[in-house]
Backbone as ProteinMPNN parsed JSONL, in Angstrom:
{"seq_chain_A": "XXXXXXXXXXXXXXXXXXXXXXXXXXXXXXXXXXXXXXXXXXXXXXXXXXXXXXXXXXXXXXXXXXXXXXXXXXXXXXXXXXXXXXXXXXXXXXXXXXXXXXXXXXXXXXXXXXXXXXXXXXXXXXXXXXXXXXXXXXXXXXX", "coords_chain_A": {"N_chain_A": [[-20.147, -18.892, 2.067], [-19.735, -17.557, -0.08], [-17.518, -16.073, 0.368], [-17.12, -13.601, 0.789], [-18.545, -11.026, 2.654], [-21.794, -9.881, 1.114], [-24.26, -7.754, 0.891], [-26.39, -7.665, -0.86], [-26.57, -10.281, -1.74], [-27.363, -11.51, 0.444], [-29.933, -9.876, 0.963], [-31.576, -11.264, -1.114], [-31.765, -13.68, -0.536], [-33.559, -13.291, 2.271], [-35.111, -12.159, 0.854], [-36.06, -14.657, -0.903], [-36.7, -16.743, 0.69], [-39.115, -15.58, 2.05], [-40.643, -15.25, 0.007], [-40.833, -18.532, -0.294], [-41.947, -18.895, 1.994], [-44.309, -20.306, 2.703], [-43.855, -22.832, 1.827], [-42.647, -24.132, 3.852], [-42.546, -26.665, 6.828], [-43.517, -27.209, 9.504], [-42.522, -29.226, 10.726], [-40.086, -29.166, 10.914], [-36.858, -28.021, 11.566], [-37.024, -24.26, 11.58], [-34.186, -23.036, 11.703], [-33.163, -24.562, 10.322], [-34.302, -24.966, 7.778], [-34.166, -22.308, 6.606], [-31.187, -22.659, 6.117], [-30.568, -24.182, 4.258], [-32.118, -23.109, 1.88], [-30.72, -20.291, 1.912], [-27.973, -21.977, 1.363], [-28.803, -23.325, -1.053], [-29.235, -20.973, -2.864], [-26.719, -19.588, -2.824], [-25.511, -21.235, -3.993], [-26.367, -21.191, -6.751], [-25.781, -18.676, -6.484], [-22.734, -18.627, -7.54], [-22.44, -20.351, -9.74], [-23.521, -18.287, -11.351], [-23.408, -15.952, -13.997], [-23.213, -13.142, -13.237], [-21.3, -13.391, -11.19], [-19.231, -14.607, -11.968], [-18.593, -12.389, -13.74], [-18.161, -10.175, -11.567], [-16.114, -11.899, -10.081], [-13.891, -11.705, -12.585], [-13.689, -9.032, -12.601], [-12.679, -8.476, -9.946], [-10.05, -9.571, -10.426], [-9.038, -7.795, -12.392], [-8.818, -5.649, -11.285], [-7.069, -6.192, -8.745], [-4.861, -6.402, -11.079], [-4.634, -3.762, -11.434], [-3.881, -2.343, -9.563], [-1.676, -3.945, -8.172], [0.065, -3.126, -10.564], [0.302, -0.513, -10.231], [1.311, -0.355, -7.794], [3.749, -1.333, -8.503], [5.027, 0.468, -10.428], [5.145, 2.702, -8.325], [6.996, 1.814, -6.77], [9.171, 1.697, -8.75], [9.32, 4.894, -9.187], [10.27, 5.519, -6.97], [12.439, 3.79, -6.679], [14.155, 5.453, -8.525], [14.022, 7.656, -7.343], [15.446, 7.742, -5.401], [18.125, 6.92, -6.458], [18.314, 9.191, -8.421], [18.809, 11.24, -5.839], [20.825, 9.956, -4.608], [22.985, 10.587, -6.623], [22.681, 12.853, -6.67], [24.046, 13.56, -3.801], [26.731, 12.733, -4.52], [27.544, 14.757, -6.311], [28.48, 16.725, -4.368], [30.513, 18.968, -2.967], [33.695, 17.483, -1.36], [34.156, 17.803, 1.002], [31.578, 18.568, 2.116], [30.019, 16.472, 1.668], [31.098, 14.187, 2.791], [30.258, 14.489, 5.853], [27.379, 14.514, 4.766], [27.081, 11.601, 4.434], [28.003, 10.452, 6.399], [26.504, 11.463, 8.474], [23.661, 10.873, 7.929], [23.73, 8.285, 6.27], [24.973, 6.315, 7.952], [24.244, 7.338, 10.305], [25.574, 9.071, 12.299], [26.256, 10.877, 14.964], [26.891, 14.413, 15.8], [29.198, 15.155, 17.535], [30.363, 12.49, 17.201], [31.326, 12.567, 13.946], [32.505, 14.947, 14.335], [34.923, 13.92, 15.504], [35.295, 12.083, 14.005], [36.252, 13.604, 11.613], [38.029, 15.115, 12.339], [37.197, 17.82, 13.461], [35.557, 21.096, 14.449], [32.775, 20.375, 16.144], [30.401, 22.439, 15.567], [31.565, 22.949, 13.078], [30.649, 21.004, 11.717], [28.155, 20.954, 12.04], [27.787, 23.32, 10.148], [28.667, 22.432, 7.785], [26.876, 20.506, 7.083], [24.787, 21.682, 6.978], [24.766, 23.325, 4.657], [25.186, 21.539, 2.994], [22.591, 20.442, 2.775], [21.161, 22.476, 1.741], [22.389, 22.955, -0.667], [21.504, 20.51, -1.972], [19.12, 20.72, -1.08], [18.529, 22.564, -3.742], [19.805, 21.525, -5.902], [17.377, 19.336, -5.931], [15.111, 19.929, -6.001], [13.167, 20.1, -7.972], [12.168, 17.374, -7.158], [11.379, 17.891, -4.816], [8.83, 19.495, -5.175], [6.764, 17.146, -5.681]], "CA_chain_A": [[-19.927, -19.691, 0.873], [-19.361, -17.243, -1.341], [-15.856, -15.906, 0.71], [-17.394, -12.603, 1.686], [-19.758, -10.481, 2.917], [-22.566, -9.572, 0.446], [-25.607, -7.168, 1.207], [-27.446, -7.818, -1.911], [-27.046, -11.339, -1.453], [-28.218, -11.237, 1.736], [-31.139, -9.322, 0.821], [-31.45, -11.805, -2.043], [-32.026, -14.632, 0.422], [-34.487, -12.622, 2.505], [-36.395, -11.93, -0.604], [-36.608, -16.165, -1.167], [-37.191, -16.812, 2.537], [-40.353, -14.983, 2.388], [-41.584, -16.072, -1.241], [-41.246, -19.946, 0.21], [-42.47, -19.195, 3.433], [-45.837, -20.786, 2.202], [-43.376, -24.42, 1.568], [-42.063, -24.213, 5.141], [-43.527, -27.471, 7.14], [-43.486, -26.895, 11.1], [-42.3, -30.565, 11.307], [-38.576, -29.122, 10.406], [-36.728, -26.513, 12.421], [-36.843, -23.347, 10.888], [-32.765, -22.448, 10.833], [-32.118, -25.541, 8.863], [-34.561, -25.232, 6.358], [-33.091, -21.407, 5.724], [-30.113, -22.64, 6.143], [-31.118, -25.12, 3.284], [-32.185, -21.78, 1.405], [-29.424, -19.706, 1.786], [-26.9, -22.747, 0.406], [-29.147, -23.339, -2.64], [-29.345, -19.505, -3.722], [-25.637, -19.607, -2.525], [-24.825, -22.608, -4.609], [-26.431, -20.535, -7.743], [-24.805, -17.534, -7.555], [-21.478, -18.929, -7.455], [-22.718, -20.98, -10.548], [-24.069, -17.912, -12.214], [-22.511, -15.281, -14.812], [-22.763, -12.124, -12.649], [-20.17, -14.09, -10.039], [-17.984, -14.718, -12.801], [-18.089, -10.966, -14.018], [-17.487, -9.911, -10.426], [-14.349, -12.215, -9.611], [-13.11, -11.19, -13.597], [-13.616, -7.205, -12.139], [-11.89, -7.913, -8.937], [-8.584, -9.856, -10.834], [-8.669, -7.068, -13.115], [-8.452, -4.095, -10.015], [-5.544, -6.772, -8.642], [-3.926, -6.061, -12.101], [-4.076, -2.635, -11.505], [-3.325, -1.91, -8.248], [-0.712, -4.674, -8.471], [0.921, -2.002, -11.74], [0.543, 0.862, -9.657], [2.292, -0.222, -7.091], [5.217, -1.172, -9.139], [5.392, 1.737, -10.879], [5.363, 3.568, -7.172], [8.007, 1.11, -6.608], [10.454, 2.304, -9.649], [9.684, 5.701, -9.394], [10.609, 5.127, -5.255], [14.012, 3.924, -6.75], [14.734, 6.283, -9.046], [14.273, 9.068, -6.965], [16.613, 7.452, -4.873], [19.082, 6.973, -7.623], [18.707, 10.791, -8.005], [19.327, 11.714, -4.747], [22.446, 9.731, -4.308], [23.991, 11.113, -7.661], [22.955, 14.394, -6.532], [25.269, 13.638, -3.069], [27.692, 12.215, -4.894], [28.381, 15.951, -6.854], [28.567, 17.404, -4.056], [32.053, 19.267, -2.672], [34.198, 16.122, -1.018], [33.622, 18.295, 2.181], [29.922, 18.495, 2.317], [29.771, 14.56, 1.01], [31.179, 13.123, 3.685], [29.532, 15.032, 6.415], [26.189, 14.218, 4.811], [27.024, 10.387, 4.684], [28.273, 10.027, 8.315], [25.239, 11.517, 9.356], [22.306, 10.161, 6.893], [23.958, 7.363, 6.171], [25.355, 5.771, 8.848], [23.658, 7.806, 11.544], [26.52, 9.308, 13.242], [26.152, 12.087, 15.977], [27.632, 15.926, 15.489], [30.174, 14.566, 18.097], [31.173, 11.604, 16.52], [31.639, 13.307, 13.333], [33.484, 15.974, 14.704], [35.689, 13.301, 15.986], [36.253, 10.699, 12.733], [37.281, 14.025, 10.746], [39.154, 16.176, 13.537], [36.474, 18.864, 13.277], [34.518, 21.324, 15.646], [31.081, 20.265, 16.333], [30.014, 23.988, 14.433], [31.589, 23.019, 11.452], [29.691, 19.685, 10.948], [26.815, 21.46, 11.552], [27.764, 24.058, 9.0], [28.912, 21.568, 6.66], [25.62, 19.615, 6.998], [23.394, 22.357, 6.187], [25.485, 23.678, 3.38], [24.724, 20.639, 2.208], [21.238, 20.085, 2.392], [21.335, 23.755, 1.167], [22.792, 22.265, -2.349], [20.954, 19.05, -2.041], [17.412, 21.431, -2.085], [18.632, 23.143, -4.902], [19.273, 20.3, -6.884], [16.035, 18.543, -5.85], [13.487, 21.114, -5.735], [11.825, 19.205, -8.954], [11.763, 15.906, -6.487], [10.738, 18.331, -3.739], [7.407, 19.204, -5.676], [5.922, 16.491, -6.005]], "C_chain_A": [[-19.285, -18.891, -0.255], [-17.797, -16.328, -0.971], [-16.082, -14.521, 0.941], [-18.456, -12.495, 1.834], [-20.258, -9.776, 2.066], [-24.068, -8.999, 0.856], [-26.67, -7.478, 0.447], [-27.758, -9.303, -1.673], [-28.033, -11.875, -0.633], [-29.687, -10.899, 1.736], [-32.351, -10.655, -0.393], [-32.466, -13.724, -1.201], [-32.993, -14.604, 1.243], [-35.623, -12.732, 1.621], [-37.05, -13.796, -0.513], [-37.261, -16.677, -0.027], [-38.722, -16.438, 2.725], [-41.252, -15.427, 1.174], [-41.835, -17.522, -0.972], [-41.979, -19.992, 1.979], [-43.817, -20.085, 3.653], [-45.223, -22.488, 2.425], [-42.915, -25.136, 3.319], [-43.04, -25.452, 5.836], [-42.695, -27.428, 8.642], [-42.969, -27.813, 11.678], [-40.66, -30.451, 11.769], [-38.123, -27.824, 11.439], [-36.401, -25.208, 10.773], [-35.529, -22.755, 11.032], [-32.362, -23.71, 9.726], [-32.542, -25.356, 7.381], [-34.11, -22.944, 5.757], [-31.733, -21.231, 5.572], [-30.004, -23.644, 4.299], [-31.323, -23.624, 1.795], [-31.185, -21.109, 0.543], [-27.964, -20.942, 0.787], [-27.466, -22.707, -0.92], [-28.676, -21.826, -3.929], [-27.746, -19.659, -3.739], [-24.559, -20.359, -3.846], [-24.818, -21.804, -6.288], [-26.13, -19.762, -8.407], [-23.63, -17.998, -8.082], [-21.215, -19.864, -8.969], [-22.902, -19.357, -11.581], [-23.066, -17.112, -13.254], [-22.241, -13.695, -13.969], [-21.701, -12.246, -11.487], [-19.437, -14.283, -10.764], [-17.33, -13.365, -12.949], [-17.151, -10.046, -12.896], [-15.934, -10.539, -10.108], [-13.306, -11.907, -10.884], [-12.832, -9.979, -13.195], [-12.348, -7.591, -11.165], [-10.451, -8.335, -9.308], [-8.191, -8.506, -11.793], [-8.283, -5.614, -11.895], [-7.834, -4.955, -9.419], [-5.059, -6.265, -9.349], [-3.654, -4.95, -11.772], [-3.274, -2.293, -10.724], [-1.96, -2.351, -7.983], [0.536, -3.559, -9.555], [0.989, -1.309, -10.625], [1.349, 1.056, -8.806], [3.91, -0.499, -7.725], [5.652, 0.061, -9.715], [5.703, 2.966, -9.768], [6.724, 3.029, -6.958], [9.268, 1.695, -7.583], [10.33, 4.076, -9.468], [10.309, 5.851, -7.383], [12.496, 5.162, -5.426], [14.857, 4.613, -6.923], [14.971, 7.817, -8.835], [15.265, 9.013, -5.994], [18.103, 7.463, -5.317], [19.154, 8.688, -7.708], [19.634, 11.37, -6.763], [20.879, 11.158, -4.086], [23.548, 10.244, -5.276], [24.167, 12.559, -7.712], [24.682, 14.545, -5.03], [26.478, 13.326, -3.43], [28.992, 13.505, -5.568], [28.428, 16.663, -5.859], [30.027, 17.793, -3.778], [32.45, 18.11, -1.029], [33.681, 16.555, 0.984], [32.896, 18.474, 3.504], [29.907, 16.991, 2.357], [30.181, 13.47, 2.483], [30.348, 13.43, 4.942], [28.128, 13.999, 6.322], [26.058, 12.52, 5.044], [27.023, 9.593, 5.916], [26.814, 10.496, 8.82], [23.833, 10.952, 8.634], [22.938, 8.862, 6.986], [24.323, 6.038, 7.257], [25.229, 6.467, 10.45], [24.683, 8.074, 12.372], [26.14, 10.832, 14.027], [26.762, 13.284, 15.135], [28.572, 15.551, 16.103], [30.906, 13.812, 17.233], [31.641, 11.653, 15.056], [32.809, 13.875, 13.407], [34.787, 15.047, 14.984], [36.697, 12.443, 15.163], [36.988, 12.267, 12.174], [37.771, 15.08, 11.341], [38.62, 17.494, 13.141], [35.668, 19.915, 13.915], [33.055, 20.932, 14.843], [29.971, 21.485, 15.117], [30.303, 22.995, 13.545], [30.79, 21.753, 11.039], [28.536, 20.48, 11.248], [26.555, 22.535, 10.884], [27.545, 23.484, 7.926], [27.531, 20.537, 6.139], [24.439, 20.422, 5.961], [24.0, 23.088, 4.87], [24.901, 22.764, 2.408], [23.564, 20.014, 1.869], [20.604, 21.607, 1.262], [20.903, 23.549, -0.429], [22.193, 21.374, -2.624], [19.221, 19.738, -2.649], [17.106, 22.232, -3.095], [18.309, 22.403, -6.015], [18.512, 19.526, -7.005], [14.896, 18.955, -5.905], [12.289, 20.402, -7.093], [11.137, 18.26, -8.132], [10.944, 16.634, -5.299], [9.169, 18.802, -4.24], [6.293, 18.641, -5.74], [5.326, 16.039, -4.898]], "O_chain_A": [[-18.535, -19.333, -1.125], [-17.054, -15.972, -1.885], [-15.059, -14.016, 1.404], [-19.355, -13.26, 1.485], [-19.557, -8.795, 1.817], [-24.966, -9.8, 1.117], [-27.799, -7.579, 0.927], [-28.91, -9.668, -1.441], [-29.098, -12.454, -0.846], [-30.526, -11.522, 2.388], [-33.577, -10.759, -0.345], [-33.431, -14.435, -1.482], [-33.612, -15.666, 1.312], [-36.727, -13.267, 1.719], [-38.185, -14.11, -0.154], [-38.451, -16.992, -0.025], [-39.425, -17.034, 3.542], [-42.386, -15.883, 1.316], [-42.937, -17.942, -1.325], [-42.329, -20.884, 2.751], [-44.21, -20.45, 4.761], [-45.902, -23.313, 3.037], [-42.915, -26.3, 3.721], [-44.234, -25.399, 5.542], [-41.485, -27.592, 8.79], [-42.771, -27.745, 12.891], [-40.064, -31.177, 12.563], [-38.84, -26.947, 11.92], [-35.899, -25.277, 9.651], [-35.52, -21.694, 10.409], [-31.608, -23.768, 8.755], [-31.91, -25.443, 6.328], [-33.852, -22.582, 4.609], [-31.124, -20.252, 5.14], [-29.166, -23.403, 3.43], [-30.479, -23.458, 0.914], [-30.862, -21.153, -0.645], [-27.275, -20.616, -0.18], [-26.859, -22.188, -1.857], [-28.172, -21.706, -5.046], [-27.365, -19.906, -4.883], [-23.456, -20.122, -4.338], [-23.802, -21.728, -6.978], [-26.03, -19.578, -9.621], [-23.48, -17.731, -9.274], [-20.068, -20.092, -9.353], [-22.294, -19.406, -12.65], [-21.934, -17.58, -13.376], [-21.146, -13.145, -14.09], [-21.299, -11.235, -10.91], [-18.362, -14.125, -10.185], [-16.196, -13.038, -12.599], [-16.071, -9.477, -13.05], [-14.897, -9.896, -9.944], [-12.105, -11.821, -10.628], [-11.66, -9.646, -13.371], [-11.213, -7.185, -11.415], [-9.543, -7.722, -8.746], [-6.996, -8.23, -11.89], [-7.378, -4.793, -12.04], [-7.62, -3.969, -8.715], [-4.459, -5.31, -8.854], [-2.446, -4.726, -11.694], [-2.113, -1.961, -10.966], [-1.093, -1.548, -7.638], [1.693, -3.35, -9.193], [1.962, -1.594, -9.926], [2.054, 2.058, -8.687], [4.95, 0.074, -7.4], [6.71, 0.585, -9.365], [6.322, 3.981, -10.088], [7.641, 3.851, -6.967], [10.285, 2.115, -7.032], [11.415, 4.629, -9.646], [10.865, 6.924, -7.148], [13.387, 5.834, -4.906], [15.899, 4.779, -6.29], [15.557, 8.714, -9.442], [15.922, 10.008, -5.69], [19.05, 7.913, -4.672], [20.001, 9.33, -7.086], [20.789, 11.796, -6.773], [21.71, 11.726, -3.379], [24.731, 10.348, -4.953], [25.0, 13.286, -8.253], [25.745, 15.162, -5.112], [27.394, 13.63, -2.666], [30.223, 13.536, -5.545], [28.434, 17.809, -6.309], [30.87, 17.05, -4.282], [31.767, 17.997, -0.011], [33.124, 15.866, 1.839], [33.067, 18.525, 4.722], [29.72, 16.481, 3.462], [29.693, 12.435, 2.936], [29.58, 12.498, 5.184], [27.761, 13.143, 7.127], [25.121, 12.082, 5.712], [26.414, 8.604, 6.323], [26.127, 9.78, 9.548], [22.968, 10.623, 9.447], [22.59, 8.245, 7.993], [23.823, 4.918, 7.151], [25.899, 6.197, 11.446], [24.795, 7.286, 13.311], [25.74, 11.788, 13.362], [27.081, 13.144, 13.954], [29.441, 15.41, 15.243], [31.875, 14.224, 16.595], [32.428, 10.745, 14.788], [33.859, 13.571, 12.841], [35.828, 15.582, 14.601], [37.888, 12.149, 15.257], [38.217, 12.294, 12.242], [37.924, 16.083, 10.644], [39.354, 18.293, 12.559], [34.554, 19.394, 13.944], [32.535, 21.065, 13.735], [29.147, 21.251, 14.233], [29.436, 22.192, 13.203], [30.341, 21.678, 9.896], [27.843, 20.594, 10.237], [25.395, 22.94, 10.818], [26.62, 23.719, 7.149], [27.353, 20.008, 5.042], [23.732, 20.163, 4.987], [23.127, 23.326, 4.035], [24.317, 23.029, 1.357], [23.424, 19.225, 0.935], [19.823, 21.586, 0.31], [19.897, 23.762, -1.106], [22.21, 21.193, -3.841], [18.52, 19.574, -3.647], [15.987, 22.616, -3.435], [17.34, 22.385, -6.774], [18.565, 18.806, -8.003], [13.826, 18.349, -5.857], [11.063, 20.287, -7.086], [9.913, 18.13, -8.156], [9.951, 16.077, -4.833], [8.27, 18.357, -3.527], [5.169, 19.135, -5.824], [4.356, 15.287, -4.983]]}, "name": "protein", "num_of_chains": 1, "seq": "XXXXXXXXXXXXXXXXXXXXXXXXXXXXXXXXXXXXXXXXXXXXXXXXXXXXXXXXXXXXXXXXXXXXXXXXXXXXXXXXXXXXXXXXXXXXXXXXXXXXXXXXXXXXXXXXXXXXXXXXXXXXXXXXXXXXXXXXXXXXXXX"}
């Protein structure tokens, strides 16, 4: 009833269960009438003010969590935004290299092939460029 699972409640119910056990009449089955029980107490919390406070707590830790992740979210972008303005200075060289292969996932072969290159030199040219890339990122690499 109340949309989860609650220990205290639970216990809560227990507790009443045993204080009416005295009202109980043998004529009735005993799951209905704690089933009978359990809805009433059920019916009360959900009525009361500490069930309010609780579902006000848990929209308020939504709110947050909800922020936090946005804010993971922009700084997600903007380190992205970095990192492409860092490839962007790099020498025309390096730049393309790193794009064919990050970007568009191209082999050392096929590389070698779009810019009439040995195999070596793209994989010179690569790490040259991550080289410069962890220079200029070593703040982003920190964190």
């Amino acid at each position: 009833m109340t949309g989860k699972y609650d220990e205290d409640l639970e216990q809560e119910i227990y507790i009443r269960t045993w204080q009416n056990l005295k009202n109980y009449e043998e004529q009735n089955k005993f799951k209905s009438w704690l089933n009978t029980i359990a809805y009433n107490f059920c019916k009360d919390y959900l009525k009361s003010s500490a069930f309010q406070k609780s579902i006000k707590q848990e929209e308020l830790n939504e709110n947050i969590i909800t922020k936090d992740k946005t804010e993971q979210e922009l700084d997600s972008k903007q380190r992205q935004k970095r990192i492409l303005k860092e490839i962007n200075r790099l020498p025309s060289k390096l730049k393309e290299v790193v794009i064919y292969y990050e970007f568009e996932e191209k082999t050392y072969e096929d590389i070698s092939m779009i810019l009439n290159i040995s195999t070596g030199t793209v994989k010179s040219r690569l790490h040259n460029a991550r080289e410069l890339l962890k220079i200029a990122l070593k703040d982003l690499l920190q964190d």
